[in-house]
C-alpha positions in Angstrom: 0.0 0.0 0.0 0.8 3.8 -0.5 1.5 5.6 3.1 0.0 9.2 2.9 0.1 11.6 5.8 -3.1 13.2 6.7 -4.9 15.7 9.6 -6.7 14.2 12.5 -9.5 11.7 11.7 -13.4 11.0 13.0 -12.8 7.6 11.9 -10.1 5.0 11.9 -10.6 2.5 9.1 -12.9 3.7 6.4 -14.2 2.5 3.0 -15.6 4.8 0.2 -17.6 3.2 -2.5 -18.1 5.2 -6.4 -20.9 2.6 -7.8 -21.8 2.3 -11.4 -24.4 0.1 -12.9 -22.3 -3.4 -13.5 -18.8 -2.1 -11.5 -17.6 -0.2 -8.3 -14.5 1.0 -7.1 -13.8 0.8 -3.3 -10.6 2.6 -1.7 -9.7 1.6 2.0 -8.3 3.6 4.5 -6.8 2.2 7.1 -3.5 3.5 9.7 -0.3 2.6 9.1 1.7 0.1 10.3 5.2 1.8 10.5 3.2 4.8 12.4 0.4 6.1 13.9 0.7 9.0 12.6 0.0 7.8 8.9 -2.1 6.1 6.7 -2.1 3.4 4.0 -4.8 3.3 1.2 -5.6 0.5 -1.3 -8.0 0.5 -4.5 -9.8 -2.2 -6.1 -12.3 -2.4 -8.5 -15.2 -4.8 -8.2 -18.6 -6.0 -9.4 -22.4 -5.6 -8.7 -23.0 -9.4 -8.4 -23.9 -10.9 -5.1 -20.4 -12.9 -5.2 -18.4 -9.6 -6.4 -19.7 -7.8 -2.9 -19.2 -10.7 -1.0 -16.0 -10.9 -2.1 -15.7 -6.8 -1.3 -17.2 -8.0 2.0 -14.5 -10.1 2.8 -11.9 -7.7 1.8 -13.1 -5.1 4.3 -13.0 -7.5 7.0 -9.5 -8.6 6.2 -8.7 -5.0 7.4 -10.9 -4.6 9.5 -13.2 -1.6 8.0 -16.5 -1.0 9.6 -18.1 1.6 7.9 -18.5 1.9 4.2 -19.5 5.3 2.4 -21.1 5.8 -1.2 -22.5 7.7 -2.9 -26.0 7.9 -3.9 -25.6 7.2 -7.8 -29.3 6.1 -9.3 -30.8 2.9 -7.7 -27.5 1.3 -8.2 -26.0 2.1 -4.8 -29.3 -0.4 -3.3 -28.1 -3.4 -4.1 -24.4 -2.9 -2.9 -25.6 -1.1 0.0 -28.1 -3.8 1.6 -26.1 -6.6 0.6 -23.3 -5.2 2.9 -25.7 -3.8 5.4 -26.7 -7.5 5.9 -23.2 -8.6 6.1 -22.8 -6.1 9.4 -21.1 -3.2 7.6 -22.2 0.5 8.8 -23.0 1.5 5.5 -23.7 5.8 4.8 -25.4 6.4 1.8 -23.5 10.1 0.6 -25.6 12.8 -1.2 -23.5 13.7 -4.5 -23.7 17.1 -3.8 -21.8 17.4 -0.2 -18.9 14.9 -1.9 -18.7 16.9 -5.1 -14.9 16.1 -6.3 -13.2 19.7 -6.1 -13.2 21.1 -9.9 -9.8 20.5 -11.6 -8.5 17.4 -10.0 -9.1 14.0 -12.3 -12.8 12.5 -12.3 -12.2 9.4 -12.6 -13.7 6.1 -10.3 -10.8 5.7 -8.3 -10.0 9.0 -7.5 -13.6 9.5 -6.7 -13.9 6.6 -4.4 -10.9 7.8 -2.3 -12.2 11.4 -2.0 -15.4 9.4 -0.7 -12.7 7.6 1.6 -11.1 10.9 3.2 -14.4 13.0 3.4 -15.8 10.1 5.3 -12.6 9.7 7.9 -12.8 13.5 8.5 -16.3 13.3 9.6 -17.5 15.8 6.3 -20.0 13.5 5.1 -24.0 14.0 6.4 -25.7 10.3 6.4 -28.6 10.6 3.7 -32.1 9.1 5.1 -32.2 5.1 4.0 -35.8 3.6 4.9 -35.2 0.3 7.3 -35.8 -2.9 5.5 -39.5 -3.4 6.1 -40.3 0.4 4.7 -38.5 0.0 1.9 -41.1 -3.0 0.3 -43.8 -0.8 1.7 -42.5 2.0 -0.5 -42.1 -0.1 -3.4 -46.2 -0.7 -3.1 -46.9 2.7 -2.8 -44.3 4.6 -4.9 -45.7 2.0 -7.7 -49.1 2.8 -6.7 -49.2 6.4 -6.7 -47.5 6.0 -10.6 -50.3 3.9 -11.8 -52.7 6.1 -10.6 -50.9 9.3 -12.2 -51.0 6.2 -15.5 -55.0 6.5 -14.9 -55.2 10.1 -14.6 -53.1 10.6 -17.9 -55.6 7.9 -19.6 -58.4 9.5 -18.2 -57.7 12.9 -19.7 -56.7 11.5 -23.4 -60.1 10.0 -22.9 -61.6 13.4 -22.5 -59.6 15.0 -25.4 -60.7 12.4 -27.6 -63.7 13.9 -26.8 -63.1 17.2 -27.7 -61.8 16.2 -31.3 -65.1 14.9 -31.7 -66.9 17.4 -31.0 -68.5 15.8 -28.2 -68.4 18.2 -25.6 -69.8 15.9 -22.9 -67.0 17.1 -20.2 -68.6 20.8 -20.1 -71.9 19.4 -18.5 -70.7 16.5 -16.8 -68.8 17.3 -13.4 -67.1 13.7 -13.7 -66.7 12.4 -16.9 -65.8 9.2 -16.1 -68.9 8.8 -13.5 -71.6 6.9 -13.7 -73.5 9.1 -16.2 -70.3 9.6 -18.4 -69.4 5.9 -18.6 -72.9 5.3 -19.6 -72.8 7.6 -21.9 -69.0 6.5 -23.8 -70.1 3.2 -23.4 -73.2 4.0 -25.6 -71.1 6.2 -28.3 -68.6 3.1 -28.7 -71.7 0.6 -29.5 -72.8 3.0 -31.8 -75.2 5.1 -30.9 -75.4 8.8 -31.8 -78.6 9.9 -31.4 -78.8 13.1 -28.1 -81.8 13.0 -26.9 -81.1 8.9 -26.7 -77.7 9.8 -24.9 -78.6 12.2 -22.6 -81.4 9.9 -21.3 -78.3 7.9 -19.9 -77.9 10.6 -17.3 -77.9 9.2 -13.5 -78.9 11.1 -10.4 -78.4 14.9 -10.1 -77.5 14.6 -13.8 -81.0 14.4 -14.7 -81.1 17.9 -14.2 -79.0 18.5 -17.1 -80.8 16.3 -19.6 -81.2 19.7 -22.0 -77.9 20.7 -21.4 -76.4 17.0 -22.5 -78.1 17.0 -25.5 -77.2 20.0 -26.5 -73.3 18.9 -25.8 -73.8 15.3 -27.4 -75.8 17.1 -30.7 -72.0 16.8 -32.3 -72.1 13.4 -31.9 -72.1 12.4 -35.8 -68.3 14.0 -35.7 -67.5 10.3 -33.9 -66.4 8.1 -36.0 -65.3 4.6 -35.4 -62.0 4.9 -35.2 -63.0 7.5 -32.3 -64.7 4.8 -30.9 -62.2 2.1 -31.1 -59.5 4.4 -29.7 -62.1 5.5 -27.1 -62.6 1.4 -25.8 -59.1 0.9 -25.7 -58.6 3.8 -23.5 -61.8 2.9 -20.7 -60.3 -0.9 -20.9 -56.7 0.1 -19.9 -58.4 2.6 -17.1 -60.3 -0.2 -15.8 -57.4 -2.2 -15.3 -55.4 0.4 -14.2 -57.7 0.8 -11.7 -58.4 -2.8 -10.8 -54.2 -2.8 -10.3 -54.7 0.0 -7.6 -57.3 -1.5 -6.0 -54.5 -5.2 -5.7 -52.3 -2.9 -4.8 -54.3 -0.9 -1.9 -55.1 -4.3 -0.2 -51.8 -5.2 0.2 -50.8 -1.8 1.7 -53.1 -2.4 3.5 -52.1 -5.2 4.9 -48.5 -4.7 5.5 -49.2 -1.2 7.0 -51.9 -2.9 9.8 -49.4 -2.6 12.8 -49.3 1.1 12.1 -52.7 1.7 12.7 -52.3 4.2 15.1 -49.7 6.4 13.3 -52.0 6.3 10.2 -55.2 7.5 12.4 -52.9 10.0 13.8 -51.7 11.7 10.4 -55.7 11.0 8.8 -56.6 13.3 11.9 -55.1 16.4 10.6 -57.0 18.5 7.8 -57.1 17.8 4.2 -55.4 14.0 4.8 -57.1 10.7 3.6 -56.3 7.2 4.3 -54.0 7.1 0.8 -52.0 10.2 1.5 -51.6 8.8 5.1 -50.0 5.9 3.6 -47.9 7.0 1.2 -46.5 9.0 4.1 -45.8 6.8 6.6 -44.1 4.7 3.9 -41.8 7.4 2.9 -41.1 8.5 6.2 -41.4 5.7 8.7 -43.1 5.4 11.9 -39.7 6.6 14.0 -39.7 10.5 13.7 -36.3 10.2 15.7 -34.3 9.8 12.5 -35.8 13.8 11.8 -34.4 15.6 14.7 -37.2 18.5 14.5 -40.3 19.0 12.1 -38.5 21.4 10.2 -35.6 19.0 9.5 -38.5 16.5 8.0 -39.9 19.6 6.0 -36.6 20.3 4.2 -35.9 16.3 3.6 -39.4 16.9 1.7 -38.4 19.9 0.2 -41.0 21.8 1.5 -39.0 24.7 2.8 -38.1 27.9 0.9 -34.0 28.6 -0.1 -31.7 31.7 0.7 -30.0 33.2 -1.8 -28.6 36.4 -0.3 -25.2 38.5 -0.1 -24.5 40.9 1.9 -28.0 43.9 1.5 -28.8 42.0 -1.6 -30.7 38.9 -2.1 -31.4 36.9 -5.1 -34.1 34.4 -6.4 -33.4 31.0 -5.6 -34.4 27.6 -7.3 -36.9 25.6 -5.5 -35.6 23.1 -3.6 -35.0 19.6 -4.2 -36.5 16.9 -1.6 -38.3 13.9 -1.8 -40.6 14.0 -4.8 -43.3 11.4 -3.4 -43.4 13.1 0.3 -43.5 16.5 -1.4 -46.3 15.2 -3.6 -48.6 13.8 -0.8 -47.9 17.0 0.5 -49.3 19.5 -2.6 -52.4 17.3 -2.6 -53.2 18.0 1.2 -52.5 21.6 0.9 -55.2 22.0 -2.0 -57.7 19.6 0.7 -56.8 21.4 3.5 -57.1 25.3 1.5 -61.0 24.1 1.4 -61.6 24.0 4.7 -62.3 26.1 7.9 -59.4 25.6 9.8 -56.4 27.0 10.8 -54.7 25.3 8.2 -57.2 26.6 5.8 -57.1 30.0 7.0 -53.1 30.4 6.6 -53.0 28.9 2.9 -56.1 31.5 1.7 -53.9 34.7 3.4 -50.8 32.9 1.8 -52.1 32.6 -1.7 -53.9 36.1 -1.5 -50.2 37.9 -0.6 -47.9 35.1 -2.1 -49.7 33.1 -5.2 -51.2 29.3 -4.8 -47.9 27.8 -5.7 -45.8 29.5 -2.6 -49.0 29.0 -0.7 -48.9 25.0 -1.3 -45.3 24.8 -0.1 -45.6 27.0 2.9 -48.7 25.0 3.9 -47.5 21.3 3.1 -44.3 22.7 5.9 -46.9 23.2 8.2 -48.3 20.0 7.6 -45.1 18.4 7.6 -44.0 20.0 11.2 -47.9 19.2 12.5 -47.2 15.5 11.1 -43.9 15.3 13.0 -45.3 16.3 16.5 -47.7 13.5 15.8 -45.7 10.8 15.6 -43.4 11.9 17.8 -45.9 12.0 20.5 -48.4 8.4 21.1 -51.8 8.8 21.3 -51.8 12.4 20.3 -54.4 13.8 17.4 -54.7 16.8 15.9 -56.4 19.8 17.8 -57.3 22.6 15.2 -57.0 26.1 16.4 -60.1 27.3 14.7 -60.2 29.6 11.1 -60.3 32.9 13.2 -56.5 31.7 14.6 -55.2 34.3 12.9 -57.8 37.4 13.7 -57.6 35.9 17.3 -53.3 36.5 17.6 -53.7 39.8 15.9 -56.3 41.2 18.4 -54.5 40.0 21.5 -51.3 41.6 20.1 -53.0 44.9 19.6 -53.8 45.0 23.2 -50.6 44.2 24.1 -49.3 46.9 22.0 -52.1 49.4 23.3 -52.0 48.1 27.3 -47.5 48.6 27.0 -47.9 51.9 25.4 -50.8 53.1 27.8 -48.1 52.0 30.8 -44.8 53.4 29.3 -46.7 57.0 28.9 -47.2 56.8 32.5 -43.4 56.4 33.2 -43.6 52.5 33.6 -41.1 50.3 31.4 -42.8 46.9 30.8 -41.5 43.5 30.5 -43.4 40.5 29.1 -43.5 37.7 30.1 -45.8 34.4 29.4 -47.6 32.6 32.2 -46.8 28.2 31.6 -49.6 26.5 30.8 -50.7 23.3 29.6 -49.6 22.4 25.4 -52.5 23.5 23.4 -51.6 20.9 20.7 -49.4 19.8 18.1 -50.0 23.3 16.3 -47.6 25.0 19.2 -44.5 24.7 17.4 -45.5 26.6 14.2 -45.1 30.5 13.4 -48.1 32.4 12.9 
């Protein structure tokens, strides 16, 4: 081996990992022999196989290396990283950005691995968040479910613009056009019928308030040809099956989420949150909010918290940032639940998105959610207490007494100094700003 010389260490015997798709290149660092003082490092390149990391596996216990670093490359690190997880190895999974190789020095595999190697001794490398073992087959169910139903939703609207070209305007009247009344009513248009006043007889329920109105929308109906309507079935099959698939795949989250019963009713308490979105939460996240030292930790891991981009007196626009996609897209659906309700929750996304735009709105509100969700789990038995819509009118009255009562005193000569009276938590709403 090479001896090298280096600065104090966090750890002793390290390993860093660069991972491609069929190869990885691991660099050990380990002290010297001849002194203390020094180290000796060794590179070798291996496979992605099973046998290839058991063979790295053994390598690191010939010298006695506990802790492994890579970095996260793709889905390519998983398979390296839970083989030797389940061989005993610490293993860190890296984000690519804090181990950036400095520009001008070589980027090549082995020079990366044993920059991963000395930013990992030196204690400069942040453990990323890696779901434990049971989580991560419950995310695979619901990462996979929540892409089949965005499949759906992407059928459903080529269904509609099929529609459209037809002249068949059936989407303008019909809330849901994939209802009752509106499957009725495609099914009858692919089987050939094109007469209105026959179609808009298919109307269901409230619907058959709007029998004048669907006739008038279905009187382009002559515009849809067969090949509109064999295009049109082979859209309705593939949503029916796509949603036959979700429904599969709901009953065996269902199942493997059942000890977490309480953690789901827990995040389903809070406003705007369903028994889906509750899932797809806990799965991304886990039921053990110690892993997220604060709320506001678990809100930036989402991406759900706003960037600085300032120097000095001046301060720039800053890209949105990055976070878990899936987490931060449970999140933008809640939002838009909870900004229809009268809650707190509600009130602070309608005085965001007046000031701030929907968009900023969303994000600011899905941090709230996130921080509320935190204190949840972090705290057994606990459910949601909403602070009430007038939350906000409520803090700016009492701190316009304050304001009046201190000015009223200080005019008199007095100089005041508040100071809160202890009292019992009102909630898991405490921790937030106003």
């Amino acid at each position: 081996m090479d001896e090298v010389t280096d600065e104090p260490l966090y750890r002793d015997r390290v390993c860093g990992i660069d991972i491609g798709k069929a190869g990885m290149v691991a660099t050990i660092r380990v002290p010297s022999d001849a002194s203390p003082a020094r180290r000796m490092a060794e590179t070798r390149s291996f496979g992605t196989t099973r046998r290839e990391v058991l063979a790295l596996a053994d390598w690191l216990r010939a010298w006695q290396v506990p802790a492994v670093v890579m970095e996260a490359t793709s889905d390519y690190w998983k398979g390296p990283f839970y083989r030797l997880e389940a061989e005993g190895f610490e293993c860190v999974l890296a984000d690519a950005k804090q181990v950036k190789n400095l520009p001008g020095r070589p980027k090549r595999d082995p020079s990366d691995s044993r920059w991963l190697a000395a930013c990992f001794e030196r204690g400069a490398v942040t453990p990323c968040f890696v779901a434990d073992p049971e989580f991560r087959v419950i995310r695979l169910h619901t990462r996979y479910r929540r892409d089949l139903i965005g499949e759906r939703t992407r059928d459903k609207q080529r269904a509609e613009k099929l529609l459209e070209s037809a002249a068949v305007k059936l989407s303008s009247v019909v809330s849901d056009l994939h209802g009752v009344t509106g499957r009725d009513i495609m099914n009858h248009l692919i089987t050939g019928e094109r007469n209105p006043k026959v179609l808009a007889q298919m109307a269901r329920g409230r619907a058959r308030a709007k029998i004048g109105q669907l006739e008038a929308a279905l009187d382009g109906a002559e515009f849809f040809t067969g090949h509109h309507a064999a295009l049109l079935k082979l859209m309705l099959e593939r949503i029916d099956r796509l949603a036959a698939e979700i429904a599969a795949l709901t009953e065996v989250i269902e199942q493997l989420l059942a000890p977490y019963e309480e953690q789901l009713a827990q995040a389903e308490s809070m406003p705007g949150w369903g028994r889906r979105t509750a899932q797809d939460a806990l799965a991304e996240t886990g039921p053990d909010m110690t892993r997220f030292p604060t709320g506001a930790h678990l809100a930036s891991w989402a991406g759900r918290t706003p960037l600085d981009n300032s120097s000095g007196s001046r301060t720039r626009r800053s890209k949105s940032k990055k976070g878990n996609r899936y987490l931060a897209a449970v999140t933008g659906e809640t939002a838009v639940a909870a900004s229809k309700t009268q809650t707190r929750e509600g009130a602070r996304y309608r005085r965001l998105a007046r000031r701030r735009g929907k968009l900023k709105a969303q994000v600011a509100l899905g941090n709230t959610q996130l921080k509320v969700y935190h204190k949840l789990l972090s705290t057994p038995g606990l459910r949601y207490q909403d602070l009430g819509p007038d939350y906000y009118d409520r803090q700016r009255g009492t701190r316009r007494q304050i304001a009046h009562h201190v000015a009223k005193l200080g005019a008199l000569g007095f100089e005041v100094t508040l100071c809160r009276i202890p009292g019992p938590d009102p909630g898991p709403e405490t921790h937030q700003a106003a």
